[in-house]
FIMIKE-127754 format. One record per residue (C-alpha): residue number from 1; x, y, z; residue in three letters. Coordinates in steps of 0.5 Angstrom, whole numbers, plus 2048, in hexadecimal, padded with zeros to 3 digits. Each point is the difference from the previous one (the first is absolute). Example, Ala and Ser with C-alpha at 12.3 -4.5 7.8 and 13.67 -1.06 7.14 Angstrom:
<rs>
[1 [819 7F7 810] ALA];
[2 [802 807 7FE] SER];
</rs>
This chain:
<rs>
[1 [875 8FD 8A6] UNK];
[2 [7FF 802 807] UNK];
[3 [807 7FE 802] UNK];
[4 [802 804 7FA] UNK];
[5 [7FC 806 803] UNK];
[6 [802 7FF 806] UNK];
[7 [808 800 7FE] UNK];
[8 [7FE 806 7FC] UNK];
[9 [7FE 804 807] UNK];
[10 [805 7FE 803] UNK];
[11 [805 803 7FC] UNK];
[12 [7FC 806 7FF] UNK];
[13 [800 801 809] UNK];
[14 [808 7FE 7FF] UNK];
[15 [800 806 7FA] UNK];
[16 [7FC 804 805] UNK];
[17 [804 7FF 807] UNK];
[18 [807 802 7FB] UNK];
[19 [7FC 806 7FD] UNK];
[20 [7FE 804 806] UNK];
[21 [807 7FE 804] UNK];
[22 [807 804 800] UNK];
[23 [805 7FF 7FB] UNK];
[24 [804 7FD 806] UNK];
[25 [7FA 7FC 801] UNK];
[26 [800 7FD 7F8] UNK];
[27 [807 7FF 800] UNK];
[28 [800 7FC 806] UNK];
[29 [7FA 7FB 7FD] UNK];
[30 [804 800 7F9] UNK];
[31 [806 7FD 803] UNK];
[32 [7FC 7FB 804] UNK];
[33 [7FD 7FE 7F9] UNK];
[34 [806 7FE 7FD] UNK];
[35 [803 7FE 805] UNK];
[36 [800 7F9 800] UNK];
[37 [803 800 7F6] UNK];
[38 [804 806 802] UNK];
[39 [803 801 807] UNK];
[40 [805 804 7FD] UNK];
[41 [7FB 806 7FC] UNK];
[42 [7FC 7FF 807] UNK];
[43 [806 802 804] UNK];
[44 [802 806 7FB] UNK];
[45 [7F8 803 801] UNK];
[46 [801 7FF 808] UNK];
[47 [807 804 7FF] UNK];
[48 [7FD 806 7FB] UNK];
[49 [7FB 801 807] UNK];
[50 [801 806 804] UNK];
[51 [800 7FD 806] UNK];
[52 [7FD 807 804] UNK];
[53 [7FA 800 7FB] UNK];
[54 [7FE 7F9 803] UNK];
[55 [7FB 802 805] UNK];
[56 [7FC 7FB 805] UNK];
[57 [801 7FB 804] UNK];
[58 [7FD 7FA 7FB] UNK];
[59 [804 803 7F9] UNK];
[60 [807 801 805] UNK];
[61 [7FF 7F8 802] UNK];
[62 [7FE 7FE 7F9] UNK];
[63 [807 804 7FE] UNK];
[64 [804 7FC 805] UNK];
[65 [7FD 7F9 7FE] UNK];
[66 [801 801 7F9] UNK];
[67 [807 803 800] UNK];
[68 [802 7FA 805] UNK];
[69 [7FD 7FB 7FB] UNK];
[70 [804 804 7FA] UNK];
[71 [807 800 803] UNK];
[72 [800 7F8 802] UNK];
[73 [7FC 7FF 7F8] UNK];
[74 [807 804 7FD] UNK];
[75 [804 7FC 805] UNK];
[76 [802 806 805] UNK];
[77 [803 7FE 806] UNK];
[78 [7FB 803 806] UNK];
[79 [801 800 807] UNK];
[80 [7FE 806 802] UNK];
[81 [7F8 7FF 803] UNK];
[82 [7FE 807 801] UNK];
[83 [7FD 801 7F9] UNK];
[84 [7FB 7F8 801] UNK];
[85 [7FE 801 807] UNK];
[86 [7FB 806 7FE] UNK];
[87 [7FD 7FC 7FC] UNK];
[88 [800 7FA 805] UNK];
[89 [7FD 805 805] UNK];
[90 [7FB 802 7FB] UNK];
[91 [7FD 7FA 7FE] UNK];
[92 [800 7FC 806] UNK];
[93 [7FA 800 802] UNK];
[94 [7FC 803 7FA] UNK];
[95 [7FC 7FC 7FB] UNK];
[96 [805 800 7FB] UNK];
[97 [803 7F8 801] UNK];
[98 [804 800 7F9] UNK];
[99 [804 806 801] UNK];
[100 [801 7FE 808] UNK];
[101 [802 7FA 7FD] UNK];
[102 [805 803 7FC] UNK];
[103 [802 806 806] UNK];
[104 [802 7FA 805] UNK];
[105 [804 7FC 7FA] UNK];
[106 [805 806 7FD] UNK];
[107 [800 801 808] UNK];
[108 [803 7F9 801] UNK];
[109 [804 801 7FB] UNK];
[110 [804 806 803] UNK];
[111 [800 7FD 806] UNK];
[112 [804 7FA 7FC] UNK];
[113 [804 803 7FD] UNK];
[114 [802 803 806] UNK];
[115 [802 7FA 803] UNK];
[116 [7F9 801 805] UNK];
[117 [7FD 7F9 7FF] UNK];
[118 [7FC 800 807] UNK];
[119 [7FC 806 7FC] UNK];
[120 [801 7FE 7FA] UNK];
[121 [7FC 7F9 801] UNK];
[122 [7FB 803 805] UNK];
[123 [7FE 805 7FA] UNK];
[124 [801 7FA 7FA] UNK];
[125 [7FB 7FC 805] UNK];
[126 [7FB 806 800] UNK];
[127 [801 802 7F9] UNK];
[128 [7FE 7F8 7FF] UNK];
[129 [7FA 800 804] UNK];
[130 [7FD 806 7FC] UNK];
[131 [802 7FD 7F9] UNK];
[132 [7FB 7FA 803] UNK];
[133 [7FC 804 801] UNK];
[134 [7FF 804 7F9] UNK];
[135 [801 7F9 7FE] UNK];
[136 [806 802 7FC] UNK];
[137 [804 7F9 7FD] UNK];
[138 [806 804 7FD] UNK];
[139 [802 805 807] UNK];
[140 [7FF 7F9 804] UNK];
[141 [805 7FD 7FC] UNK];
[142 [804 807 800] UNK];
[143 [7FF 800 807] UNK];
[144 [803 7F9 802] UNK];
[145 [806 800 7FC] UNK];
[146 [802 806 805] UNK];
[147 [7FE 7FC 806] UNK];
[148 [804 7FA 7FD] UNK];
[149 [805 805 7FF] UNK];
[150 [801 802 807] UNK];
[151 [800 7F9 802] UNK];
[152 [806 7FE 7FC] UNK];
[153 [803 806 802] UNK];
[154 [7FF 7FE 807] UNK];
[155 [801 7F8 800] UNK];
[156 [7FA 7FE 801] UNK];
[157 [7FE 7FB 7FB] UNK];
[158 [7FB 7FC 802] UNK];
[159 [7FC 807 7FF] UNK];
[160 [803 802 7FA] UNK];
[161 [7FD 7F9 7FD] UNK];
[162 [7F9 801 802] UNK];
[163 [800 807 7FD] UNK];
[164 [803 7FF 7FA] UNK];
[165 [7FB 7FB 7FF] UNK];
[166 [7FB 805 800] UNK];
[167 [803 804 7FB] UNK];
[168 [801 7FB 7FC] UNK];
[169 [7F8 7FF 801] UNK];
[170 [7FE 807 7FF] UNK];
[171 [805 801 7FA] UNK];
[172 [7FD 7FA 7FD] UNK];
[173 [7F9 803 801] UNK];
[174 [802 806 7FD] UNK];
[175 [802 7FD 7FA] UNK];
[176 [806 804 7FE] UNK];
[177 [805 7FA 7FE] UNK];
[178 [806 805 803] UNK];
[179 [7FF 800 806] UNK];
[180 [7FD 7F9 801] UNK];
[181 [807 7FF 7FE] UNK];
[182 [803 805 805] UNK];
[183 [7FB 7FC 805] UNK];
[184 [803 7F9 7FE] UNK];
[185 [807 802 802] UNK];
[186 [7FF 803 807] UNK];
[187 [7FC 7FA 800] UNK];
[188 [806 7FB 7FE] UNK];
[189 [805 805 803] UNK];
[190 [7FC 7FF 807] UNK];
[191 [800 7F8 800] UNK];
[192 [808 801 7FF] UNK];
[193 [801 804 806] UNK];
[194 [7FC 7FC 804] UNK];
[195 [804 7FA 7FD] UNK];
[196 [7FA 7FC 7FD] UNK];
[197 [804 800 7FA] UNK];
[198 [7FC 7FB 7FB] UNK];
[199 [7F9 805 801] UNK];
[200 [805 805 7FD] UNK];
[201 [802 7FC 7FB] UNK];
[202 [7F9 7FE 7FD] UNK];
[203 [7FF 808 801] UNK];
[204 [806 800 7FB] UNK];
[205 [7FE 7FB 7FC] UNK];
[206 [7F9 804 7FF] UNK];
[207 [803 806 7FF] UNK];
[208 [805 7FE 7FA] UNK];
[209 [7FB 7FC 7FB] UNK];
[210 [7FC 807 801] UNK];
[211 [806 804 7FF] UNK];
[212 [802 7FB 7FA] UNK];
[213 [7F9 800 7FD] UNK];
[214 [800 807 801] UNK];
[215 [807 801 7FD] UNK];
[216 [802 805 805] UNK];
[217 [808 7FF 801] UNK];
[218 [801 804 806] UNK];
[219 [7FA 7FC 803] UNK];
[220 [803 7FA 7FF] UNK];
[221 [806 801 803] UNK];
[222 [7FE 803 806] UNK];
[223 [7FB 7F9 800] UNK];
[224 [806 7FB 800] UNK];
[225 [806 805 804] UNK];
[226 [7FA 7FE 806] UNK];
[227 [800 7F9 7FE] UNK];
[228 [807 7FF 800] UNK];
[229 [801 804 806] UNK];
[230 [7FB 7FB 804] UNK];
[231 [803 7FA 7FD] UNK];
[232 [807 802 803] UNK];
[233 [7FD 802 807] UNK];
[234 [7FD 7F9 7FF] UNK];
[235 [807 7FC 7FF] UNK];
[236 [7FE 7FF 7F9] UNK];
[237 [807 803 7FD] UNK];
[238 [7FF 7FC 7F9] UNK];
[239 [7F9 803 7FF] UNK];
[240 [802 806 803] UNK];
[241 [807 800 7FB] UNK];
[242 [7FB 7FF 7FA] UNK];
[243 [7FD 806 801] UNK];
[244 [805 804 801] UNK];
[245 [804 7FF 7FA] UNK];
[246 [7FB 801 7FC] UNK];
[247 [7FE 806 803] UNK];
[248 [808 802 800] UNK];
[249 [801 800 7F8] UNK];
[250 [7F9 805 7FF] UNK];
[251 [800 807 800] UNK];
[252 [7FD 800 807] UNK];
[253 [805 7FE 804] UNK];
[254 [802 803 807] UNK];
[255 [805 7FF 804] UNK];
[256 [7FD 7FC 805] UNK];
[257 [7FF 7FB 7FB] UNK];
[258 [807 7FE 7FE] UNK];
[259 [801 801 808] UNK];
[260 [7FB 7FA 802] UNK];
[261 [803 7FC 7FA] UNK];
[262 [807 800 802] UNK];
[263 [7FD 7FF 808] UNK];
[264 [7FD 7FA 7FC] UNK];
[265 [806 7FD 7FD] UNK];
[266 [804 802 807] UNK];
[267 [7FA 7FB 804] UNK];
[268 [803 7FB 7FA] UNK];
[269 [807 801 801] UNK];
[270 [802 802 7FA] UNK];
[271 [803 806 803] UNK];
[272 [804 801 7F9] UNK];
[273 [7F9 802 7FC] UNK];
[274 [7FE 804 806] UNK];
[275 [806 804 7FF] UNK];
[276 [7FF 801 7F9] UNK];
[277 [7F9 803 803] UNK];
[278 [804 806 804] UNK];
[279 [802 804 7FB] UNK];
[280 [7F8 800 7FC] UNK];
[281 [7FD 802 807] UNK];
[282 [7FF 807 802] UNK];
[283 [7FC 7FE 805] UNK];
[284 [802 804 806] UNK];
[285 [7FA 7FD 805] UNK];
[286 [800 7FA 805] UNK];
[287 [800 7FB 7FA] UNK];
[288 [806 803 7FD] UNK];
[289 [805 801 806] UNK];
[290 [7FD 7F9 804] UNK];
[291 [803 7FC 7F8] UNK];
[292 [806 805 802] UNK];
[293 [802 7FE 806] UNK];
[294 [7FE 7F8 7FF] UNK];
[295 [805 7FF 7FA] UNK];
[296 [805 804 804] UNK];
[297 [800 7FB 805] UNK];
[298 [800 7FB 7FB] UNK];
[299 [806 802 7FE] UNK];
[300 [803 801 807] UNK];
[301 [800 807 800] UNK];
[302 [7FD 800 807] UNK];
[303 [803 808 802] UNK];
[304 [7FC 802 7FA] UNK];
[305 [7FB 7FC 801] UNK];
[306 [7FF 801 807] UNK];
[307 [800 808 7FD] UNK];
[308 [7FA 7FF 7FB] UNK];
[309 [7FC 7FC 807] UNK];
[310 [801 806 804] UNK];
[311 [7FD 804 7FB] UNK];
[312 [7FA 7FC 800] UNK];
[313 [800 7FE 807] UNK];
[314 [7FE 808 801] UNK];
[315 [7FC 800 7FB] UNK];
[316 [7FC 7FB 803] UNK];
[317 [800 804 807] UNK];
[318 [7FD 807 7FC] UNK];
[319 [7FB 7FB 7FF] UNK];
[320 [7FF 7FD 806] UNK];
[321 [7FF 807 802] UNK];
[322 [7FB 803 7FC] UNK];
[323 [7FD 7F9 802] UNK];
[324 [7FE 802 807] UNK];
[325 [7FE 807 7FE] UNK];
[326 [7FB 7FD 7FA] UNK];
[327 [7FD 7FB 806] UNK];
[328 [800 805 804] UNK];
[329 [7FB 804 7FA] UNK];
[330 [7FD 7FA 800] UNK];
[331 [7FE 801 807] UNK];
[332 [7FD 807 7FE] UNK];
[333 [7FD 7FC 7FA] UNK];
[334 [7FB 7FC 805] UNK];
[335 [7FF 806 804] UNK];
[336 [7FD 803 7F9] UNK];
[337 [7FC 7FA 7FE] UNK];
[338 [7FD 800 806] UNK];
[339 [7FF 808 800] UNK];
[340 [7FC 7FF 7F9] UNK];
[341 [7FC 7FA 803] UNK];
[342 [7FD 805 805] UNK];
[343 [7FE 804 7FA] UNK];
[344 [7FB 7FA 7FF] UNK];
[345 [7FD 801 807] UNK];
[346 [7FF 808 800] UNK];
[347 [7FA 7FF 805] UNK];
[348 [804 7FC 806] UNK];
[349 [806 805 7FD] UNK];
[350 [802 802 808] UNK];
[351 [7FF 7FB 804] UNK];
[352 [804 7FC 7FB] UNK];
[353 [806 806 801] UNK];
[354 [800 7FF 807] UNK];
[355 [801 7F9 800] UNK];
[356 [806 802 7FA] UNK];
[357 [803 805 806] UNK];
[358 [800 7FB 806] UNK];
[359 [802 7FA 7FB] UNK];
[360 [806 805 7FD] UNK];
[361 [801 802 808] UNK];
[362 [801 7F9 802] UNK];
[363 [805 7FD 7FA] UNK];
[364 [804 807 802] UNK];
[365 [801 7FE 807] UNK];
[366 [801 7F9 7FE] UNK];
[367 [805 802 7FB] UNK];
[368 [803 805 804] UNK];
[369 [801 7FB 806] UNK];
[370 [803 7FB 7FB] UNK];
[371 [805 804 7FE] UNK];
[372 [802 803 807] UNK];
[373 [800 7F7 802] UNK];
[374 [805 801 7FA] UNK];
[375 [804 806 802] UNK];
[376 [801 7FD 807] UNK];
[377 [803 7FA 7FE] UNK];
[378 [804 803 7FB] UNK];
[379 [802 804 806] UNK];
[380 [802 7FA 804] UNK];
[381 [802 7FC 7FA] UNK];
[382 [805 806 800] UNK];
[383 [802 801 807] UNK];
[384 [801 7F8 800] UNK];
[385 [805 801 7FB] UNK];
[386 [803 806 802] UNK];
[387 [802 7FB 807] UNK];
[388 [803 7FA 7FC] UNK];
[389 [804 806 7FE] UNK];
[390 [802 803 806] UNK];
[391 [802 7FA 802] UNK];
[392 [804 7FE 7FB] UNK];
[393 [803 807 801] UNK];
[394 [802 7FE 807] UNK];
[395 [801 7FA 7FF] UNK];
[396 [806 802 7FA] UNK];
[397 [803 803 807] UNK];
[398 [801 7FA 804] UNK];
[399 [805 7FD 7FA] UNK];
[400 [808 7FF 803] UNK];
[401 [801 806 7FA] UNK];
[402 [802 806 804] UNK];
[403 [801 803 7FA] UNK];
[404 [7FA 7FE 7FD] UNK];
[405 [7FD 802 806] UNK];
[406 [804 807 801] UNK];
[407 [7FD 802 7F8] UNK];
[408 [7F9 7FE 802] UNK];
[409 [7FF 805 807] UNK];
[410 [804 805 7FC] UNK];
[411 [7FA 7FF 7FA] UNK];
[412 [7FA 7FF 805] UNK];
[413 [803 807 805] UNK];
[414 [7FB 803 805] UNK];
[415 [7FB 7FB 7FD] UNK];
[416 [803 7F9 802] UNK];
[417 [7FF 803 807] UNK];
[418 [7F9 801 7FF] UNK];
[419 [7FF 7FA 7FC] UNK];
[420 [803 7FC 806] UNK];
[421 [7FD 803 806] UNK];
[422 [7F8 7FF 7FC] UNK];
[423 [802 7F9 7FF] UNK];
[424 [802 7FF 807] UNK];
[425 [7FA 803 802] UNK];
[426 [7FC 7FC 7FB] UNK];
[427 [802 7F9 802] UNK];
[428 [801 802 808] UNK];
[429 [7F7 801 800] UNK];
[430 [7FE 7FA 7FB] UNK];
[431 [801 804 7F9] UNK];
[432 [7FB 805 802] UNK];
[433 [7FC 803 7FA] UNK];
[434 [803 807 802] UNK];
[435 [808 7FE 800] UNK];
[436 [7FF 7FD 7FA] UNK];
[437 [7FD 806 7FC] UNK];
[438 [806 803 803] UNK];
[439 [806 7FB 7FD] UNK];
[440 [7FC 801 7FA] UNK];
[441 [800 807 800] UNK];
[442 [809 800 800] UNK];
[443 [800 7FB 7FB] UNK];
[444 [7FB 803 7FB] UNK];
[445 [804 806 801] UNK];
[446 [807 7FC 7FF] UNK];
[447 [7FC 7FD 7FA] UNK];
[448 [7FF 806 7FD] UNK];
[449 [807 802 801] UNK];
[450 [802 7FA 7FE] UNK];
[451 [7FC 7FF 7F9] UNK];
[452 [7FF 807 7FE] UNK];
[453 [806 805 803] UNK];
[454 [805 801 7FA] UNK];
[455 [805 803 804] UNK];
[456 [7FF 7FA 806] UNK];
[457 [801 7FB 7FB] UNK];
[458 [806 804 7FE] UNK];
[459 [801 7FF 807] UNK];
[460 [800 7F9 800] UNK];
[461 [805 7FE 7FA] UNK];
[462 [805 805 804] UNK];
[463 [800 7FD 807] UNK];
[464 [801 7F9 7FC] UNK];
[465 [805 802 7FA] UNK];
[466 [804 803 807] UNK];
[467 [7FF 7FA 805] UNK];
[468 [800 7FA 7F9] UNK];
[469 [805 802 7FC] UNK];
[470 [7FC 804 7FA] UNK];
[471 [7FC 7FB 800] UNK];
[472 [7FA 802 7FD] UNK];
[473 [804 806 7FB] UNK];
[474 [803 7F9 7FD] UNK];
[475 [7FA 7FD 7FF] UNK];
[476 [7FD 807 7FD] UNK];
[477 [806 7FF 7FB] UNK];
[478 [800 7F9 7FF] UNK];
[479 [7F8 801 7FE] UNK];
[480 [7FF 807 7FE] UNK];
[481 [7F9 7FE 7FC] UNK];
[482 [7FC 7FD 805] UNK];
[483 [7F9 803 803] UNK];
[484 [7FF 803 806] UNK];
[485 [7FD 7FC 805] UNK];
[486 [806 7FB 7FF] UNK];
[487 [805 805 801] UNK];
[488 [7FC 801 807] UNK];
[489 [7FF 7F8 800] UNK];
[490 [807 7FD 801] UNK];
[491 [801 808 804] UNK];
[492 [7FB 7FD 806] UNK];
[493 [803 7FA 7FF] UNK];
[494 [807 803 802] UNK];
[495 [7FD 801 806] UNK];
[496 [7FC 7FA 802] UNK];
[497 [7FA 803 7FF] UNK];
[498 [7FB 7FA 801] UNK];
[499 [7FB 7FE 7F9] UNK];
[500 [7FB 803 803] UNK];
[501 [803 806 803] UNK];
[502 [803 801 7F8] UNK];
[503 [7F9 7FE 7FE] UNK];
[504 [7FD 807 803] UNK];
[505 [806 804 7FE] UNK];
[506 [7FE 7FF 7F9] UNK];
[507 [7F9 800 801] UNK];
[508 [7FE 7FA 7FE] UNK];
[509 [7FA 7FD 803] UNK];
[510 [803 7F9 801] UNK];
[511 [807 7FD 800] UNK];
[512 [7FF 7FC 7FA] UNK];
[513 [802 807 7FC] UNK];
[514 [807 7FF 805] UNK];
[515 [801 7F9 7FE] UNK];
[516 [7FF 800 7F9] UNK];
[517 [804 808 7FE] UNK];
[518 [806 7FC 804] UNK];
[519 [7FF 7F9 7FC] UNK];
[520 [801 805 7FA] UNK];
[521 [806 804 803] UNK];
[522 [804 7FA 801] UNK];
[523 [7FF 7FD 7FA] UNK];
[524 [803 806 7FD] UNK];
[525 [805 800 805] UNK];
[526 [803 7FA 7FE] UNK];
[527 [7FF 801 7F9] UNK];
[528 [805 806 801] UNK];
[529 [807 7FF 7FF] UNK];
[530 [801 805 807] UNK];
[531 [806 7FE 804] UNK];
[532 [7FB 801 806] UNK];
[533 [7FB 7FB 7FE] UNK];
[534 [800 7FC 806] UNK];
[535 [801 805 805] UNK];
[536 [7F9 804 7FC] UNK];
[537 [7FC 7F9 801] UNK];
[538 [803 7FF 807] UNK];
[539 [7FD 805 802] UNK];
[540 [7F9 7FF 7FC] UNK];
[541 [7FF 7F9 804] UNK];
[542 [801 803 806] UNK];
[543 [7F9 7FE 804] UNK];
[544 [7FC 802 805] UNK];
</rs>
C-alpha cells in the first residue's frame, strides 16, 4: 500500500514538473520517454522543436543528449561532436550520474565513429565508470562492447578478451537474451583473434544449441561461421570444411564462405574443387584474393600470381600503417587511463599533476634524444654509403676503358673534380668527419641526379646508345613492357655502377632488392628470343 502511494506521488511530482515547464520542455521529457520502444517517434519530436524556443542551460544539454542518442538508435552515422559536447560539459560535474553516463557514451561514439579511439576509449572508460556507479548492468554491458570494439580495431587482443567477458557478464545479468548473444560473439570472436581457437569454439558451441533451441536461424549461422572460421586458423581444415558446406547451401551464405572453402580444398590439394569455387565467390577481401593468388600459383601462372601477391602485399602494408598510428593512440590511451585515475585522487590533484609534468618532461628528452641517436646514425649509415659510391665511381675510372672512362668524366662534369678533390682530402687527414660530409654532399646530389632527374636519365641512355651501339634502344625494343626500375637497373648496369651504387640510385634500403630485380631481369632475358640475349646478360653479370 504505501509503495503504491509512493509511486502515485511520484507520478503526480513527474505531471507537476512537466506541467509548470515550456512546451519545449514537454517534448523533450516526451521524447526521453519513448526513447528506448520507439527511437524513431522520439527523433520525429526532437526534429518538431524549434531549437530558438529551447532555452537554458539544462533544457539545451538534455536536447544535445537525447538527439545524439536518437540519431545512433535510427542508425544515422554521426561524427560531428558539437551537438554531445554540451551535454558532456553540462553534466560532468553535476548529480545527474545517469545522463553524465549517457553524455560520455554517445560522446565516444562520435569520437569512434571519427576514427578517434584515444578519446574514444577515454570517454567509454569514464561512461563505465559512472555506469558502475549508478550500478547500471545493461549500460555496463553497452559500454564494454565499444571499448571491446576498439581494442579489435586497434589489434590488441588480450584487452579485447578481457572486456568482452565483462559484456557478456553485464549483458548475462541484464538478462535480455539478445545482447547475451552479442556478448557470446565478441567473447568467441576475441579468443580467435588472440588464437585461443578451442575457448572460441566452446563459445561457439554454447552459442549455437542456444541459437537451435531458440530457432533462430540468423543466430545459428553467425555461431557456426565463428566455429568454422576458428577451426580453420587451427589447422583443423575437414571440421572447418564441414561447416562451411553447410553453411554454403543456406540462404545465409557470404562470399568469404565459399572463399575459406575453396582455401580449404587448396590446403588439401585438390585444386579442381577450389577452382570450382572461383566462380561462387564474390568475396572481394583478403580471403577472396589470398584463394585467388594460391590456385593461380597451382596452375603455374606465376605472372598473374604474382599481380594478386602484390596486391595484398599492399593491403598488408595499408595495414601496418594504420598499425603504427592506432599504437600510437594507444599511447595516448594510457595517458587518459591515468588521467581518469587522477580523477579518484581530487585531494592530492596537484601535486599528482606536477609529478605527470616532470614525468611527461623527462619521456620527452628521452624520446627526443632517441630519435636525434636515430637521425645521426641514419646520417652516418648515409654518408658511409655515399663514400662506398664515391669510390666506387673513382674506381670506374681507373678501368683500361678510355671510352668508358671519357663517358663517366663527361656524365660527372665540374662535380667529378670536386668530387675527387674532397676524396684526396679525406684520405690525406684520416677520413675526417668533416671531408667525408663533403663527398657525401656531391654524391647525394649525383644520386638525386641520377634516381630522379628525368632529363639526366635521358642523358644517360644517350651517351650510351652513342658510345655502345644503341644499346640501351635495343633493349628498350626488345622489351618494351618492363617496369621502370629495371629500365634504369640494366642502365646503371652499362655503366659499371657497383650493386650498391645501383641500390642507392633506386632508392632502395639495401641490396638485396638489386640482386633480386637482376635475378628476375635475366630470367626474362634469356626466356626471350632477342638476337642480343648474350649481350643484355653479359652486361647484367658485370660486378663490382
Amino acid at each position: 500500500m504505501e509503495k503504491f502511494i509512493l509511486s502515485i506521488i511520484t507520478l503526480l511530482t513527474l505531471f507537476a514538473v512537466v506541467g509548470c515547464s515550456g512546451a519545449p520542455d514537454r517534448t523533450l521529457y516526451e521524447a526521453e520517454a519513448v526513447m528506448t520502444e520507439h527511437p524513431d517517434s522520439a527523433l520525429a519530436l526532437l526534429r518538431s522543436l524549434n531549437l530558438g524556443e529551447i532555452r537554458g542551460k539544462s533544457s539545451r544539454a538534455l536536447y544535445a543528449l537525447l538527439f545524439t542518442q536518437a540519431q545512433f538508435k535510427n542508425y544515422l552515422d554521426v561524427d560531428n561532436d558539437s551537438l554531445i559536447t554540451e551535454a558532456v560539459d553540462y553534466y560532468e560535474d553535476g548529480p545527474d550520474h545517469f545522463r553524465s553516463m549517457l553524455a560520455s557514451y554517445y560522446y565516444g561514439r562520435v569520437r569512434l565513429n571519427k576514427g578517434d579511439y584515444a578519446n574514444a576509449i577515454f570517454a567509454f572508460y569514464n561512461a563505465y565508470e559512472l555506469a558502475d556507479a549508478v550500478g547500471d548492468s545493461f549500460w555496463r554491458g553497452m559500454i564494454a562492447e565499444r571499448i571491446c570494439e576498439i581494442y579489435e580495431k586497434t589489434f590488441n587482443y588480450t584487452e579485447m578478451i578481457k572486456f568482452a567477458k565483462i559484456e557478456y557478464t553485464n549483458f548475462k545479468e541484464h538478462g535480455n537474451p539478445l545482447y547475451i548473444h552479442d556478448g557470446m560473439l565478441d567473447l568467441a570472436s576475441a579468443y580467435h583473434y588472440d588464437l585461443k581457437y578451442d575457448s572460441a569454439i566452446i563459445v561457439c558451441r554454447q552459442l549455437l544449441d542456444s541459437a537451435l533451441m531458440r530457432g533462430d536461424r540468423e543466430l545459428e549461422e553467425d555461431a557456426r561461421r565463428n566455429m568454422a572460421l576458428s577451426y580453420f586458423g587451427w589447422g583443423k581444415y575437414d571440421s572447418a570444411a564441414v561447416i562451411y558446406k553447410y553453411i554454403c547451401e543456406t540462404d545465409y551464405t557470404l562470399p568469404s564462405d565459399s572463399a575459406y572453402l575453396g582455401l580449404i580444398y587448396l590446403r588439401n590439394n585438390m585444386v579442381s574443387k577450389a577452382k570450382s569455387i572461383i566462380p561462387q565467390s564474390t568475396c572481394t577481401n583478403n580471403v577472396g584474393t589470398w584463394m585467388k593468388y594460391n590456385i593461380l600459383l597451382s596452375l603455374g601462372n606465376r605472372d598473374s600470381a604474382l599481380t594478386v601477391l602484390q596486391d595484398i602485399m599492399t593491403e598488408h602494408e595499408k595495414r601496418d600503417r594504420e598499425l603504427i598510428r592506432y599504437n600510437l593512440s594507444g599511447a595516448l590511451m594510457d595517458y587518459h587511463a591515468y588521467k581518469l585515475a587522477l580523477e579518484h585522487e581530487r585531494s592530492r590533484f596537484s601535486k599528482a599533476m606536477l609529478w605527470l609534468a616532470v614525468f611527461v618532461t623527462v619521456m620527452i628528452i628521452i624520446v627526443g634524444a632517441y630519435f636525434s641517436y636515430r637521425h645521426i646514425r641514419r646520417q652516418r649509415l648515409q654518408i658511409e654509403k655515399n663514400i662506398m659510391l664515391a669510390d666506387n665511381l673513382r674506381e670506374m675510372l681507373e678501368t683500361k676503358d678510355e671510352n668508358h672512362n671519357r663517358m663517366i668524366l663527361d656524365l660527372l662534369g665540374d662535380r667529378f673534380a670536386m668530387l675527387d678533390d674532397f676524396c684526396r682530402v679525406m684520405y690525406e687527414k684520416g677520413n675526417s668527419v668533416q671531408a667525408k660530409k663533403n663527398v657525401s654532399k656531391v654524391v647525394e646530389s649525383l644520386i638525386g641526379q641520377f634516381s630522379q632527374d628525368k632529363n639526366k636519365i635521358s642523358e644517360l641512355a644517350t651517351y650510351v646508345d652513342a658510345h655502345y651501339e644503341n644499346i640501351m634502344s635495343k633493349f628498350n625494343a626488345d622489351f618494351p613492357n618492363l617496369m621502370e626500375n629495371d629500365y634504369l637497373l640494366f642502365l646503371y648496369s652499362i655503366y659499371g655502377f657497383s650493386t650498391s651504387a645501383i641500390a642507392l640510385f633506386l632508392g632502395l634500403d639495401n641490396v638485396t632488392g638489386v640482386y633480386d630485380r637482376r635475378k628476375r631481369l635475366k630470367n626474362k632475358i634469356k626466356a626471350s628470343d632477342s638476337g642480343n640475349r648474350q649481350i643484355y646478360l653479359a652486361i647484367l653479370d658485370k660486378r663490382r
